[in-house]
C-alpha positions in Angstrom: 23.0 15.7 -10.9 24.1 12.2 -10.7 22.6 9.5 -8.7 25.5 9.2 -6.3 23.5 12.5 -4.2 20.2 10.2 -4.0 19.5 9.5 -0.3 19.1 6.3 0.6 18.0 4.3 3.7 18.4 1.1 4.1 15.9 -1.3 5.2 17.4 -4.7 4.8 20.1 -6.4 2.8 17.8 -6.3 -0.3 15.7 -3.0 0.1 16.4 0.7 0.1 14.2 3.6 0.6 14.7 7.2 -1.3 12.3 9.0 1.5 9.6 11.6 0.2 10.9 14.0 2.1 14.2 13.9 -1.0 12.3 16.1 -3.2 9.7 18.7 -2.4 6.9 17.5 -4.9 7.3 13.6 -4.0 4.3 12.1 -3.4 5.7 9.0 -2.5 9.1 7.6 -1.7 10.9 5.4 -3.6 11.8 1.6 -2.7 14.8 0.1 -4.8 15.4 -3.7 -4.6 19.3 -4.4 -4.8 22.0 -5.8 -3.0 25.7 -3.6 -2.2 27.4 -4.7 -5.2 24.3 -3.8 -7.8 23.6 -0.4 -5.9 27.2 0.7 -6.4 26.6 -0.2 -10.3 23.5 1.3 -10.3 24.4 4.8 -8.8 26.9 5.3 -11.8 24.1 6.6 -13.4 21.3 8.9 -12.9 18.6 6.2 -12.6 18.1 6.4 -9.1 17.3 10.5 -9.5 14.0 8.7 -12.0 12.9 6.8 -9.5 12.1 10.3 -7.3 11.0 11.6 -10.0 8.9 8.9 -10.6 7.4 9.9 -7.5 5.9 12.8 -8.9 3.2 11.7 -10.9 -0.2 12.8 -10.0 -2.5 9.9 -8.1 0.8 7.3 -7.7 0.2 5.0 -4.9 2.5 3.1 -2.7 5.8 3.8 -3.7 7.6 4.5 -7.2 9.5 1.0 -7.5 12.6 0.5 -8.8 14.0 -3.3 -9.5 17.6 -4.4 -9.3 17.8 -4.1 -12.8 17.6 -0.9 -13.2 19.1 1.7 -15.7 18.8 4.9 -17.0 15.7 5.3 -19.7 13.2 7.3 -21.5 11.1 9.4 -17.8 11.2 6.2 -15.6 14.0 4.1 -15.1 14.1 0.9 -17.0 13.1 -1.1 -14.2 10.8 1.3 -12.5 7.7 0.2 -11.5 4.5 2.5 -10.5 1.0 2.1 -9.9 -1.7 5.7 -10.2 -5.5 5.2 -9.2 -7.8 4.8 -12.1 -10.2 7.6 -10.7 -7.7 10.6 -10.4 -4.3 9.5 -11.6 -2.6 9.6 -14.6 -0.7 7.5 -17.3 2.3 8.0 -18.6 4.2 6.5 -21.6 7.3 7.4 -20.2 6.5 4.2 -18.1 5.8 2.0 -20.8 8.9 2.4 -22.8 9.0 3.2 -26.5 8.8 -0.8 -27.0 5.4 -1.5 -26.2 5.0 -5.2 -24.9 8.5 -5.9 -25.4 8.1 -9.5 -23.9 9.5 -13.1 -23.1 8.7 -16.6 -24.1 9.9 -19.8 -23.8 9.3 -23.1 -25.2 10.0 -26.6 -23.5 10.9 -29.5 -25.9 11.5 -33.4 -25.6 15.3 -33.1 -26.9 18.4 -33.2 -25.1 21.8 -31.7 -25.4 23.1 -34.8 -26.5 20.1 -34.7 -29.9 21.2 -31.1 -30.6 25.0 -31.0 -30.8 24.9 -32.9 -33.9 22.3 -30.7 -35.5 22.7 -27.4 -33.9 24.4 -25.5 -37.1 21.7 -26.7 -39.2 18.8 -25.7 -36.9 20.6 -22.4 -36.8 20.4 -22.1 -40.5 17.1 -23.3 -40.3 15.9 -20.5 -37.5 17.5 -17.6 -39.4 16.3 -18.5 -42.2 12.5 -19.1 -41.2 12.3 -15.8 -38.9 13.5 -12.6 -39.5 15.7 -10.7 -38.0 17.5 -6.9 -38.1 16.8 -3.3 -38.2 13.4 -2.9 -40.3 13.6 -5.9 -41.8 10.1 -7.2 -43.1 8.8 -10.8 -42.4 7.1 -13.3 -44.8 3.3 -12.4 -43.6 1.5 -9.8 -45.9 -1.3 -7.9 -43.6 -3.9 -5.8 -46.1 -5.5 -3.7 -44.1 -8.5 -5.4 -42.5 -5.9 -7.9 -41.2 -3.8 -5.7 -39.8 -7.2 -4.4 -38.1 -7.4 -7.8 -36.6 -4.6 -8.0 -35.4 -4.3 -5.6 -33.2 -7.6 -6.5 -31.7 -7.3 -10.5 -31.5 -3.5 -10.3 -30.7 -2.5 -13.8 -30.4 -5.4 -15.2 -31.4 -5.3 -13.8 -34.7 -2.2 -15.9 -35.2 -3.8 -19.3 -33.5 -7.1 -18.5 -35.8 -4.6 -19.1 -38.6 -3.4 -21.6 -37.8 0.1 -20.7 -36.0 -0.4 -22.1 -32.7 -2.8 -24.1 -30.2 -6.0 -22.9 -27.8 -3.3 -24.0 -25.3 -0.6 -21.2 -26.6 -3.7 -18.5 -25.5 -3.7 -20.6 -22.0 -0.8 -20.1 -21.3 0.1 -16.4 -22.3 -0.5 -13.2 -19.9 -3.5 -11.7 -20.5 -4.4 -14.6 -22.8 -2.4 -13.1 -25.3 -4.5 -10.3 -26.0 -4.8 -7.0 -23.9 -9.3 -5.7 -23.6 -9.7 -2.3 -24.8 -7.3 -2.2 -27.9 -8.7 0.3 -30.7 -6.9 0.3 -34.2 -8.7 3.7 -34.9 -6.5 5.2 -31.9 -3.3 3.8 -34.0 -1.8 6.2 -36.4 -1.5 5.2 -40.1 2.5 5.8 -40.0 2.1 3.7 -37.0 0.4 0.9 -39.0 2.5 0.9 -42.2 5.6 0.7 -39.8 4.1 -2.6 -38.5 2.3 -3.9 -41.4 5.3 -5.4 -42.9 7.1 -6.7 -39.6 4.9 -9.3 -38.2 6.8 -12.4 -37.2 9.8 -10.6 -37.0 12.4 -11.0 -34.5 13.9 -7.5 -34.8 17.5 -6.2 -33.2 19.0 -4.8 -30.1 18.7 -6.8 -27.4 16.2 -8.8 -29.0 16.5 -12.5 -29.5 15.6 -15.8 -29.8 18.0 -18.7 -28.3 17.9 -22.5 -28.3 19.0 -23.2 -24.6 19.8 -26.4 -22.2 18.0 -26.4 -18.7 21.5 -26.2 -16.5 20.2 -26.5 -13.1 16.8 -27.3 -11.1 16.2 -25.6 -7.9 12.7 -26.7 -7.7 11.8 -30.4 -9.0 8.5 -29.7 -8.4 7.2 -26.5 -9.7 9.5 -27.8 -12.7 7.6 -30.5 -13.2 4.7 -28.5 -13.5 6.2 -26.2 -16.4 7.6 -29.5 -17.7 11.3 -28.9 -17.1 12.2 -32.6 -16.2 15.8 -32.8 -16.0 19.0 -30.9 -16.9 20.4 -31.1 -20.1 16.4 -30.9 -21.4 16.7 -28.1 -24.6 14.3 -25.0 -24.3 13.8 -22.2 -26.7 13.5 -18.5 -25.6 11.7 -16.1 -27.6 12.2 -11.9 -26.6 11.2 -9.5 -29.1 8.3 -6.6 -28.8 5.8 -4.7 -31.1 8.5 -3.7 -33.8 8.5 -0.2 -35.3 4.4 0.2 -34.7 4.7 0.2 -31.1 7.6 2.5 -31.2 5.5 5.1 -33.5 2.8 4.8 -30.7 4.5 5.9 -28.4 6.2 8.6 -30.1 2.9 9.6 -31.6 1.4 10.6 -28.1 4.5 12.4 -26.4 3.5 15.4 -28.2 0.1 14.5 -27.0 0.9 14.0 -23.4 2.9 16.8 -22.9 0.3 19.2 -24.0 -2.1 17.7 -21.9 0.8 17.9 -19.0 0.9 21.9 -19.8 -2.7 22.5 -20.0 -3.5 20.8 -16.4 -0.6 22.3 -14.7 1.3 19.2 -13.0 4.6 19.6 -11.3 7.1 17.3 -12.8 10.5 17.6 -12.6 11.6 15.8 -16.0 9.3 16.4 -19.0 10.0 12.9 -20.3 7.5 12.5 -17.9 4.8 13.7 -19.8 1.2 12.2 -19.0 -2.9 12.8 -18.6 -5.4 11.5 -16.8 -6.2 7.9 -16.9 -10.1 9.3 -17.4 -9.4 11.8 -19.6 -9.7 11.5 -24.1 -6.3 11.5 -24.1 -5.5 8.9 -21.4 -8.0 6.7 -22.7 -6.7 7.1 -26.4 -3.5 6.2 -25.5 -4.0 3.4 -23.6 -6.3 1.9 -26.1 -3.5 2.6 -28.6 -1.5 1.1 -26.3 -3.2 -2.1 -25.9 -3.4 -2.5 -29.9 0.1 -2.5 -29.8 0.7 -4.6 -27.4 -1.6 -7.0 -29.4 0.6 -6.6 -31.9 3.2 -7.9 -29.9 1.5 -10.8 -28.7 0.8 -12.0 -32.4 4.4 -11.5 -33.2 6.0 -13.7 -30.8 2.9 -16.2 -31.4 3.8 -16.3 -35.4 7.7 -16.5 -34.2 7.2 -19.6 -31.8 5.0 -21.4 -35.2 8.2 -20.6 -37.3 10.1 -22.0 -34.5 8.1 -25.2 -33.9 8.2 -25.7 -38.6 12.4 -25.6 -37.8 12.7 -28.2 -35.2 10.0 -30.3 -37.5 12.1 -29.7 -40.4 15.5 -30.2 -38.2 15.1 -33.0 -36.3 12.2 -34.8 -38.1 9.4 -34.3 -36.1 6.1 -36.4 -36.6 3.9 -33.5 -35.8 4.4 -30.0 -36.0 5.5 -28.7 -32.6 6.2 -32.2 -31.2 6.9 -31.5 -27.7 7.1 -27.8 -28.2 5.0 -26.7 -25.8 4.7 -22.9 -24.4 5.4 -23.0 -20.9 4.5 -19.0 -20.6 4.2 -15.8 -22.1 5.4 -12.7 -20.5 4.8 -8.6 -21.1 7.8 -6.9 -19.4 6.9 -2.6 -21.4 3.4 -2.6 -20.9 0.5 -0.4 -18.4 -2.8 -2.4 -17.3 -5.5 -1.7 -15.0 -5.3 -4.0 -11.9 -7.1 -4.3 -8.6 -4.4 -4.1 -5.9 -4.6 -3.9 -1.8 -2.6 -0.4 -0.6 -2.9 0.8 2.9 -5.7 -1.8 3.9 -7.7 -0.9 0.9 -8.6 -2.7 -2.8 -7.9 -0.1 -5.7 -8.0 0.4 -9.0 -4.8 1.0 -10.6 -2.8 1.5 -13.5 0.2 -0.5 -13.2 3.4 0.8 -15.1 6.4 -1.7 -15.8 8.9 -0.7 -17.8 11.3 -3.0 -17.9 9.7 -5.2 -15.0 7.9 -8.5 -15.4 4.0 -9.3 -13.7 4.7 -12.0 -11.0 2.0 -12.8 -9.7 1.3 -15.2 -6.7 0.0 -18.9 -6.4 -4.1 -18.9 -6.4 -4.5 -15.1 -8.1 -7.5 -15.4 -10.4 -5.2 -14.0 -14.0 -2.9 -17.2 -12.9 -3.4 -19.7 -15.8 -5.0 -22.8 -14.4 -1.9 -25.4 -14.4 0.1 -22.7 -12.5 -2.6 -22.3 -9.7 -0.7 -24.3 -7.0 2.8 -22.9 -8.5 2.1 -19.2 -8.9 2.8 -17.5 -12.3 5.9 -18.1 -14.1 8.3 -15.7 -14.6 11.1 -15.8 -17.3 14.0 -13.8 -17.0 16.6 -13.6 -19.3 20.3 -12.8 -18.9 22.8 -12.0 -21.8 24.2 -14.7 -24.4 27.1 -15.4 -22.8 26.2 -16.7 -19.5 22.5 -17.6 -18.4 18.8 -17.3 -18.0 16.3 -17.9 -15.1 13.0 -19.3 -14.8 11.0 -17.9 -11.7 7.2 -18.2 -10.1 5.8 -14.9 -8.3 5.2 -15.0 -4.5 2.8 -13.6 -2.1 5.4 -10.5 -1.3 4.8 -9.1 -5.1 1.4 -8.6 -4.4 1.9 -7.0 -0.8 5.3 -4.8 -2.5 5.6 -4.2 -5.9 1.8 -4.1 -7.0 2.8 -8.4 -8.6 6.1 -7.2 -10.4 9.7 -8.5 -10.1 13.0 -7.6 -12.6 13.0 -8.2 -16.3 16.7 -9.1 -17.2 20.2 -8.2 -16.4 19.9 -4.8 -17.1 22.9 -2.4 -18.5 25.8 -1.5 -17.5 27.3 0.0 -20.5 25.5 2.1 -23.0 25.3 0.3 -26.2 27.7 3.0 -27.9 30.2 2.7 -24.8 30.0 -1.2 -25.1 31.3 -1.2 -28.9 33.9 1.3 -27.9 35.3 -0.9 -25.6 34.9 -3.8 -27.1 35.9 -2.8 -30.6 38.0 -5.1 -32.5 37.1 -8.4 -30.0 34.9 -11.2 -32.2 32.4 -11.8 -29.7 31.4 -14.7 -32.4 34.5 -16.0 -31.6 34.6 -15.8 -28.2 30.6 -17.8 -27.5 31.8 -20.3 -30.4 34.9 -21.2 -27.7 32.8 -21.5 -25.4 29.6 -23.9 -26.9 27.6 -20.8 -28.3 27.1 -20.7 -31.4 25.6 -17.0 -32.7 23.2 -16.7 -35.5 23.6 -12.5 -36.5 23.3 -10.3 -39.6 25.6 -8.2 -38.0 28.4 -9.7 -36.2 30.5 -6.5 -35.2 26.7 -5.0 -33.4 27.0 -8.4 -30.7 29.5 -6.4 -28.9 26.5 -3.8 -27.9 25.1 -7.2 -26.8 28.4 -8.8 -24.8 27.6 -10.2 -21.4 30.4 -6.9 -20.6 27.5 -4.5 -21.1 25.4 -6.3 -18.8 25.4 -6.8 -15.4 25.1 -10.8 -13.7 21.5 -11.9 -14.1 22.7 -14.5 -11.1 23.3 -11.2 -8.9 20.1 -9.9 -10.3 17.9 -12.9 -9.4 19.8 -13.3 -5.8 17.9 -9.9 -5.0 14.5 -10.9 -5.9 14.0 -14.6 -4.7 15.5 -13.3 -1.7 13.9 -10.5 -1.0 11.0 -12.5 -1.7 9.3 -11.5 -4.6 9.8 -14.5 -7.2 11.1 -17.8 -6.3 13.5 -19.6 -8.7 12.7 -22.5 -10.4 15.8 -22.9 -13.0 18.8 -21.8 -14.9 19.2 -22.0 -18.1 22.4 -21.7 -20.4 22.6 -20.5 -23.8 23.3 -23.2 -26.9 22.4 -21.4 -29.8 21.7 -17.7 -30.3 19.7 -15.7 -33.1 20.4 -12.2 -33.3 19.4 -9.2 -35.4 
């Protein structure tokens, strides 16, 4: 059944309810942020039919959440959102994704557009060559065992220790770059010799990394903060996850979590769905697992960003290495962690699922790093590599909505195997080179799985959120220079 036969009811020009009463078994009802246009895309597919199922899941408070990103995925929607109390709810990896910690970064610097342009081919050479990039490929860090221990403990700060990166980096990172309650001994060894090799690796898909030009301010001053100063000031954006060990994770414990689904009986409608109690062995094996992974991540894009700050250096002749490079944020957008949250009147414990969704949380929140106090945390959302990216802060409505979460990206609208179908025989290269792009890729006939076609508009995407008042934006970004798998 397609999506087209969810209910909806409209609440306001931004928000849409799928009422419990849709499903017998709902134990909630579903709110989806989007706008007419985005809904129509959206209810091509059978996302919407997720988020009521979503709804399902034993100890889910609030309502399952769906963002105007949304698209079909692995149990939730990518773009789903849900919170379960700690005491009798569950956990589901289903609403994680298979890319654990899949995340964003991004990097302010003291160039302009105008120090690039005569530089940019050789910083791309430079980039490509310093960090990894493709299916499986390995990275220049060798991890013996104890390492590779540390890692997924110390998450970014195993990197910093080393010497790739600042205290500051750690600031400035969610979570401080490294998620509490990680266990290696809960991570499998096939999981482990997946990753062990692919540290500081950038990966494929939709992956990337991308030397950018700040293209408009809407807010000079919560700019300022961030240290976006003008237009035409270059950026770097880092997105990229926990490589092949955080997709064994998660397929190591669907076998798990479905037993443990049988054995206590819940009613779900979608085994995808798959999950056990947040208090239970299991639960708390995964999500320690989890976390280790999600370290893993962490110290990825940490190593990237030093391999990153060694190519401008070596590009544009830096004094110091990272001259002006400075990390404005870090952000998880795959990843479950155990929040206190206000729902009917009341502070709870929860486990927060966002798959595909970003944490924005608002001005004055206590995990806000310190320079964002006043600002609220940022929020970096990227859009495809042919049109734009967004920098956001989070607002008070996250935290009374969607338990401090807003969108991720653009989000698809064409499959990755439909998108090279239609696109077959077009050089995307091409096409970005015409227009100022200039595309770094192992494998130039895979961008089309990548072409802003397949996407929808992150501009429509963002509209939604600032104005429906869960992240306000700060800037727009447009693509220079992209590095692909």
């Amino acid at each position: 059944m397609g999506s087209v036969d969810v209910p909806l009811v409209r609440i306001d020009r931004y928000r849409w309810e799928i009422p419990q009463s849709y499903k017998p078994g709902m134990r909630v009802p579903g709110l989806v942020y989007a706008d007419e246009h985005l809904l129509s895309l959206i209810r091509e597919e059978q996302a919407l039919e997720q988020v009521a199922n979503v709804a399902f899941l034993p100890g889910i408070v609030g309502r399952s959440l769906a963002m105007p990103d949304i698209h079909w995925g692995y149990g939730f929607p990518v773009g789903g959102v849900a919170a379960t109390r700690v005491e009798d709810g569950v956990v589901s990896p289903g609403g994680i994704g298979f890319d654990i910690n899949c995340g964003t970064r991004l990097l302010r610097t003291d160039l302009e557009v105008d120090d690039l342009e005569p530089r940019l081919e050789k910083l791309g050479e430079s980039l490509f060559r310093n960090i990894p990039s493709g299916v499986g490929v390995s990275g220049r860090l060798r991890l013996d065992e104890a390492e590779l221990q540390r890692v997924l403990q110390l998450g970014a700060r195993w990197a910093v220790e080393r010497g790739y990166g600042t205290k500051e980096d750690l600031d400035l990172a969610e979570a401080n770059g490294c998620l509490q309650g990680a266990d290696p001994a809960a991570v499998s060894e096939k999981a482990k010799d997946r990753g062990r090799p692919q540290l500081g690796t950038l990966g494929s898909g939709n992956h990337f990394l991308e030397v950018q030009a700040v293209e408009r301010i809407y807010e000079p001053a919560v700019a300022a903060v961030m240290g976006l100063e003008q237009p035409g000031q270059v950026v770097v954006f880092i997105h990229t996850g926990s490589r092949g060990l955080g997709h064994q994770v998660c397929q190591d414990f669907l076998g798990t979590m479905d037993r443990v689904t049988k054995r206590h009986g819940f009613n779900l409608p979608d085994r995808q769905l798959a999950c056990a109690p947040i208090t239970s062995v299991e639960g708390q094996s995964y999500l320690a697992a989890m976390a280790a992974a999600a370290n893993f991540a962490w110290a990825n894009r940490q190593c990237i960003t030093h391999w990153v700050r060694e190519s401008f250096q070596q590009v544009f002749g830096l004094p110091r290495l990272g001259e002006g490079l400075r990390l404005i944020y870090d952000v998880a957008h795959n990843i479950a962690k155990i929040e206190e949250h206000e729902v009917d009147g009341k502070r709870l414990r929860v486990c927060v699922h966002r798959k595909g969704a970003t944490r924005a949380f608002s001005p004055g929140h206590p995990e806000v790093p310190a320079r964002y106090q006043g600002t609220g945390q940022p929020v970096l959302i990227p859009g495809d590599m042919g049109r734009y990216s967004y920098v956001a802060v989070g607002c008070q409505r996250a935290m009374e909505e969607t338990f401090g979460s807003t969108c991720h990206g653009a989000g698809r609208v064409q499959s990755r195997s439909a998108a090279k179908r239609n696109l077959r025989g077009v050089d995307i290269a091409g096409e970005l080179a015409s227009r100022g792009i200039l595309v770094k890729a192992h494998s130039p006939h895979l961008l089309a799985e990548e072409a802003s076609e397949a996407y929808k508009d992150v501009a429509e995407v963002m509209e939604v959120v600032d104005k429906a008042g869960l992240c306000r934006t700060v800037a727009r970004l447009k693509p220079l220079l992209v590095v692909k798998g």
